[in-house]
C-alpha positions as CSV (number, residue, x, y, z in Angstrom):
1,X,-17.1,-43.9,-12.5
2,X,-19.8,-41.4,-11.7
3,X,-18.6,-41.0,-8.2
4,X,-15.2,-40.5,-9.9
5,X,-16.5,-37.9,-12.2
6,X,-18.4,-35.8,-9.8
7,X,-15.8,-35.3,-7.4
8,X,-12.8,-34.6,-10.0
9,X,-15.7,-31.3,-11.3
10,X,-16.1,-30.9,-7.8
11,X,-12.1,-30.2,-7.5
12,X,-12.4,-28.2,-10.4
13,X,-15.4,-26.0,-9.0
14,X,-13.4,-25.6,-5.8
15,X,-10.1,-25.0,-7.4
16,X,-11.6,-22.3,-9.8
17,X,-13.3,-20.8,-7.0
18,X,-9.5,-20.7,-5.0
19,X,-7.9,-19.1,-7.7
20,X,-10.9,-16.3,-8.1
21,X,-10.4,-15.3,-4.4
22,X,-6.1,-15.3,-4.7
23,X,-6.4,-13.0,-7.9
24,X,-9.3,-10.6,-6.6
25,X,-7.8,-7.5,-6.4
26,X,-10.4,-4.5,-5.9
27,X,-9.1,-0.7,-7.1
28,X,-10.5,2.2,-5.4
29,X,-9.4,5.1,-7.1
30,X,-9.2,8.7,-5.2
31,X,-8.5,11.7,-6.2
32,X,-4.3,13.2,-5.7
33,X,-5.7,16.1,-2.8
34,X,-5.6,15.1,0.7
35,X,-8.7,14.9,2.5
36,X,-7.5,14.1,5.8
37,X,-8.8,12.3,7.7
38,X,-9.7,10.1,4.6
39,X,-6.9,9.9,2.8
40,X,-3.4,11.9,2.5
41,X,-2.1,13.9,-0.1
42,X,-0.7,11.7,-2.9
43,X,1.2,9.6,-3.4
44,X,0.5,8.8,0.2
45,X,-2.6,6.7,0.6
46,X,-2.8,6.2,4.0
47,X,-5.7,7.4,6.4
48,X,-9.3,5.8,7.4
49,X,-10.2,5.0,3.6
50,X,-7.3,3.1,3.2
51,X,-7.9,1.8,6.8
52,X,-11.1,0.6,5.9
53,X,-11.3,-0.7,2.6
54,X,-8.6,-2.7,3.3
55,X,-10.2,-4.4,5.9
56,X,-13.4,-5.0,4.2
57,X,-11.3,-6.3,1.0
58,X,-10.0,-8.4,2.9
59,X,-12.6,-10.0,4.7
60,X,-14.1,-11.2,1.3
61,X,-10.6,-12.5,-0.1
62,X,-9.8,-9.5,-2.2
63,X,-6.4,-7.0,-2.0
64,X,-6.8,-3.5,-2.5
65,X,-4.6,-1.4,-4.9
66,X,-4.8,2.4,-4.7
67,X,-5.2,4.6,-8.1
68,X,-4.7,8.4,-7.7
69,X,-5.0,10.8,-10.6
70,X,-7.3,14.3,-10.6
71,X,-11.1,13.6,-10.1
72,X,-12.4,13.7,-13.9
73,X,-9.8,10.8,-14.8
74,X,-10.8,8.9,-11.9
75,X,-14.4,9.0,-12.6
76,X,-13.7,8.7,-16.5
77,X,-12.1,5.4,-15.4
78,X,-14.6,4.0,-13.4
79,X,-17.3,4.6,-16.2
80,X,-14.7,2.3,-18.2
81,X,-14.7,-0.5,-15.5
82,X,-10.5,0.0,-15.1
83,X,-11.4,0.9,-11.4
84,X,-13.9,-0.6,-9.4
85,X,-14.6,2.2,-6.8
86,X,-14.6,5.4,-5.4
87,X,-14.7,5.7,-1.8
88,X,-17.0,8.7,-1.1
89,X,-19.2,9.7,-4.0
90,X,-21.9,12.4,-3.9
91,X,-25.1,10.6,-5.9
92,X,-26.2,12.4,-9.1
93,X,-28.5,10.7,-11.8
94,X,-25.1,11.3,-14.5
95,X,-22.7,9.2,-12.2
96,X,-25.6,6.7,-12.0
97,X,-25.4,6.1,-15.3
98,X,-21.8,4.2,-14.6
99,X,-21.7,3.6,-11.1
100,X,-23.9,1.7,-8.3
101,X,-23.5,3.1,-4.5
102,X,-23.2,1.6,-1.7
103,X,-23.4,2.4,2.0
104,X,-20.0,2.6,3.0
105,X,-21.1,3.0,6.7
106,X,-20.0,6.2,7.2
107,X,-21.8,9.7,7.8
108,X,-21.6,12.9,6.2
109,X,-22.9,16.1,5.7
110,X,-21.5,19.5,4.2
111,X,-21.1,22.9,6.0
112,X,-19.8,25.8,5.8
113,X,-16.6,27.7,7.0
114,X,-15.5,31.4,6.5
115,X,-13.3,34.2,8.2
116,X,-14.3,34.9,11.6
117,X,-15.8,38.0,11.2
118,X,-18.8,36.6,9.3
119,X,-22.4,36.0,11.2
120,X,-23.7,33.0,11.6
121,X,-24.8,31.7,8.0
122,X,-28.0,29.3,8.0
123,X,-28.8,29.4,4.6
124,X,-26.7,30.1,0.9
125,X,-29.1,32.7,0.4
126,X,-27.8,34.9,3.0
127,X,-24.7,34.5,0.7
128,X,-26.6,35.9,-2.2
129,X,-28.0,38.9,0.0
130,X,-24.2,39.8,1.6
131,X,-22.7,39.6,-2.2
132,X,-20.1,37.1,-0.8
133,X,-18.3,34.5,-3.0
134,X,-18.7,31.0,-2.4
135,X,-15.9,28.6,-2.7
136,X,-16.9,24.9,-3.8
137,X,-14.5,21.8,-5.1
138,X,-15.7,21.3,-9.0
139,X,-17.3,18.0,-8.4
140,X,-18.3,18.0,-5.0
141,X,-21.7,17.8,-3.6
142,X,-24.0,20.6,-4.8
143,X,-26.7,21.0,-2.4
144,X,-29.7,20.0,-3.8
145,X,-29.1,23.3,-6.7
146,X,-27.3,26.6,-5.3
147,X,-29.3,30.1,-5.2
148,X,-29.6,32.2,-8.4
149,X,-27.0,35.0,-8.3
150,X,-25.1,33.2,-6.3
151,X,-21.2,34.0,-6.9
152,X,-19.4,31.0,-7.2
153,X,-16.0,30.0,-7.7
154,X,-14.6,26.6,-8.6
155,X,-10.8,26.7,-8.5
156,X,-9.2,23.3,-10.0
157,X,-8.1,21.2,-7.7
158,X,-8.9,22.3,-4.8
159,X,-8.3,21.2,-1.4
160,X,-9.1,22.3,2.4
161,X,-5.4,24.1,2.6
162,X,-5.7,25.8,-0.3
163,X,-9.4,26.6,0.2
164,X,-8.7,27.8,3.9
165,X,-5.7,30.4,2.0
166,X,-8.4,31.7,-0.4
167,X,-10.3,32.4,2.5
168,X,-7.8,34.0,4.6
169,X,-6.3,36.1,1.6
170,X,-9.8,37.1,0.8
171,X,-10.3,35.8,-2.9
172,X,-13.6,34.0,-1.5
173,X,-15.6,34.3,2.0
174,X,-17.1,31.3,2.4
175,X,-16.2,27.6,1.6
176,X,-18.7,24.5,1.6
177,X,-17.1,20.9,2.1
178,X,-17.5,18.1,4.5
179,X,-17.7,18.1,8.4
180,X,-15.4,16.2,9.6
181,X,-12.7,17.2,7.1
182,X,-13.6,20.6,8.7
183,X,-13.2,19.8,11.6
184,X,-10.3,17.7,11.6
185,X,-8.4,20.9,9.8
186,X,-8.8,23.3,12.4
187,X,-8.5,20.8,15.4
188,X,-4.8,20.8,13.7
189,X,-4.8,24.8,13.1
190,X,-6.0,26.0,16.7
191,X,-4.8,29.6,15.2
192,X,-6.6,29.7,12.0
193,X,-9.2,33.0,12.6
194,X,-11.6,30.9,11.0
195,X,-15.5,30.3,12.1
196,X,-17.6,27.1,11.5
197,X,-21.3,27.5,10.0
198,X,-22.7,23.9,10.8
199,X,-26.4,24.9,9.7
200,X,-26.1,26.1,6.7
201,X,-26.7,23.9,4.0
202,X,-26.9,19.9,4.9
203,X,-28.2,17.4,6.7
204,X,-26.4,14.2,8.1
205,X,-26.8,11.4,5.5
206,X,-25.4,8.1,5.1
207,X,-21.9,7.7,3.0
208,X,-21.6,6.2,0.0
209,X,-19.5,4.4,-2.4
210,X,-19.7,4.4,-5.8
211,X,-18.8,1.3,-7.5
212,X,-18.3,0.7,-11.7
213,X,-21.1,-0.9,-13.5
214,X,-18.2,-2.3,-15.9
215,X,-16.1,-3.5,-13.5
216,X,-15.7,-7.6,-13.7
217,X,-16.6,-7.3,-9.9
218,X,-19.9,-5.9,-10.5
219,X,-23.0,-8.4,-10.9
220,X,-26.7,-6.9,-11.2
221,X,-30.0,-8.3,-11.5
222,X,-33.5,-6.5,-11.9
223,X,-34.6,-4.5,-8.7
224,X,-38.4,-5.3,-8.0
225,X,-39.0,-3.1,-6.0
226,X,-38.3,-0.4,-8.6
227,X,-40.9,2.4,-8.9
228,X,-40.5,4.1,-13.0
229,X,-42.9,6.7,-12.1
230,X,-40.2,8.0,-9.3
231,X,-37.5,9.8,-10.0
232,X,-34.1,7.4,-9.9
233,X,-32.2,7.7,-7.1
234,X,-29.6,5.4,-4.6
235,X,-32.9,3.7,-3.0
236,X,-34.7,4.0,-6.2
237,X,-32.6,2.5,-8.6
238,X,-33.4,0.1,-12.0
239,X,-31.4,-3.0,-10.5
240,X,-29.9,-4.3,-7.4
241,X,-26.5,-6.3,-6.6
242,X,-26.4,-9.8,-7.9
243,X,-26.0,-12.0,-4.8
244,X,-22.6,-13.9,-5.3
245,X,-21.0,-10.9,-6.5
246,X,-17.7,-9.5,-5.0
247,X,-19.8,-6.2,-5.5
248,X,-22.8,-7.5,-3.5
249,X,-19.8,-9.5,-1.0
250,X,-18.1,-6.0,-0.5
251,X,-21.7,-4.1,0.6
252,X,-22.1,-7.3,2.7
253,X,-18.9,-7.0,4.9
254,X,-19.3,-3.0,4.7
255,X,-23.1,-3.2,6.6
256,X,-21.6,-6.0,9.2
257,X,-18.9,-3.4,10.3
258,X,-20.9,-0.8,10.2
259,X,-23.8,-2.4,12.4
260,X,-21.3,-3.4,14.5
261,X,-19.7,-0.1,15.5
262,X,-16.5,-1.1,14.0
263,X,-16.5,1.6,11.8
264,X,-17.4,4.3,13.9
265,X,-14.6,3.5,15.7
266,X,-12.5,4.0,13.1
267,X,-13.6,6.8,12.4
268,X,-12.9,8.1,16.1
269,X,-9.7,6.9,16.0
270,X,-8.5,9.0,12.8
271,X,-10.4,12.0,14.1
272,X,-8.9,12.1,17.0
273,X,-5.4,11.9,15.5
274,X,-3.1,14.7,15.1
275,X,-1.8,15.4,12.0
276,X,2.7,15.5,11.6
277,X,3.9,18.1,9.7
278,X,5.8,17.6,6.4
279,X,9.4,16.8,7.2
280,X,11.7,20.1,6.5
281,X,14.0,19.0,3.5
């Protein structure tokens, strides 16, 4: 009768745990820009984000669904736990307040771009002392604090095209935004009159993901080796993913792909693609 018992919960268990995995369904939410290579312009997902969340969600018995809306709504969302991730998130103590990030395996670092005719920039401050006007994405990564004086402008929604036109129609001279976005724009605009300024304002740092705190997925336990005398930060943090977690399972598969070269290799691959041009209605 025991025997029978124990292996009718064990069904149960095993069942239960079946029917977890088949509804798992992670949501990474993105803003509507394209960031290409990362991801298109909405409502076209495709690109390596796409590419390699899918992959990962998969490997840990989850299916991934794709929410794009502008930047503040996705974030908004992911503070209320209705999406689990976003798929490259700067680190800043406000968005660690809702979110816990995770190495997503890829690199990054932010430099500059501007008109041709501009010297070689290896600091903002030279910005500051030419009286030129810096274009940044509201939202993006802020560089460890810009210079006093600095002249800034933040237009809404901004992406790479529409920052590279501001540049070239002179209502701004320099633009700060990720490498191999960069990069990946004029490799597909060989006649752009545009200069790169890789030394002016970032290291290369690990990528991160930034995944809801309220999200059913998410599972956290008390991180010992927490210092409270130092500031908070990703690899100071209050907690730590609860092993078992889809959260935890997620940064599992993630560091296996990454320490395998997998995902450098996708990253190649979409880097060296060439982007198609819109189809002419």
């Amino acid at each position: 009768m025991i025997i029978k018992f124990c292996l009718t919960l064990l069904t149960l268990v095993c069942a239960a745990q079946v029917f977890a995995t088949e509804n798992c369904e992670l949501t990474m939410g993105y803003r509507t820009n394209a960031r290409p290579p990362y991801i298109a312009e909405a409502p076209d997902n495709s690109g390596l984000y796409l590419n390699l969340y899918q992959e990962a969600a998969a490997r840990i018995g989850c299916s991934l669904k794709v929410v794009r809306a502008p930047k503040k709504r996705i974030l908004r969302e992911i503070a209320k736990g209705n999406i689990d991730f976003y798929p490259g998130l700067a680190f800043s103590k406000e968005r660690h307040n809702y979110a816990h990030f995770i190495v997503n395996g890829l690199s990054e670092r932010y430099i500059g771009v501007s008109r041709d005719d501009l010297t070689d920039i290896t600091s903002l401050q030279q910005l500051v002392d030419k009286q030129l006007v810096l274009l940044i994405s509201p939202g993006s990564y802020q560089l460890g604090g810009l210079p006093n004086k600095l002249i800034v402008r933040k237009p809404p929604d901004m992406s790479t095209d529409s920052a590279i036109a501001f540049l070239t129609q002179h209502q701004g001279d320099f633009y700060v935004y990720d490498e191999s976005t960069l990069r990946y724009w004029l490799q597909n605009h060989p006649q752009h009159g545009l200069k790169l300024h890789p030394n002016c304002c970032d290291n290369w740092r690990l990528g991160h993901l930034g995944f809801s705190r309220k999200s059913r997925y998410f599972s956290a336990d008390a991180n010992p080796n927490y210092v409270a005398a130092k500031p908070i930060s990703i690899d100071n943090s209050p907690w730590e993913l609860q092993a078992g977690s889809i959260a935890y399972a997620l940064q599992q598969v993630l560091s296996q792909m990454a320490n395998s070269g997998e995902t450098e290799r996708r990253y190649q691959d979409y880097m060296q693609q060439v982007s198609q041009p819109a189809a002419t209605p």
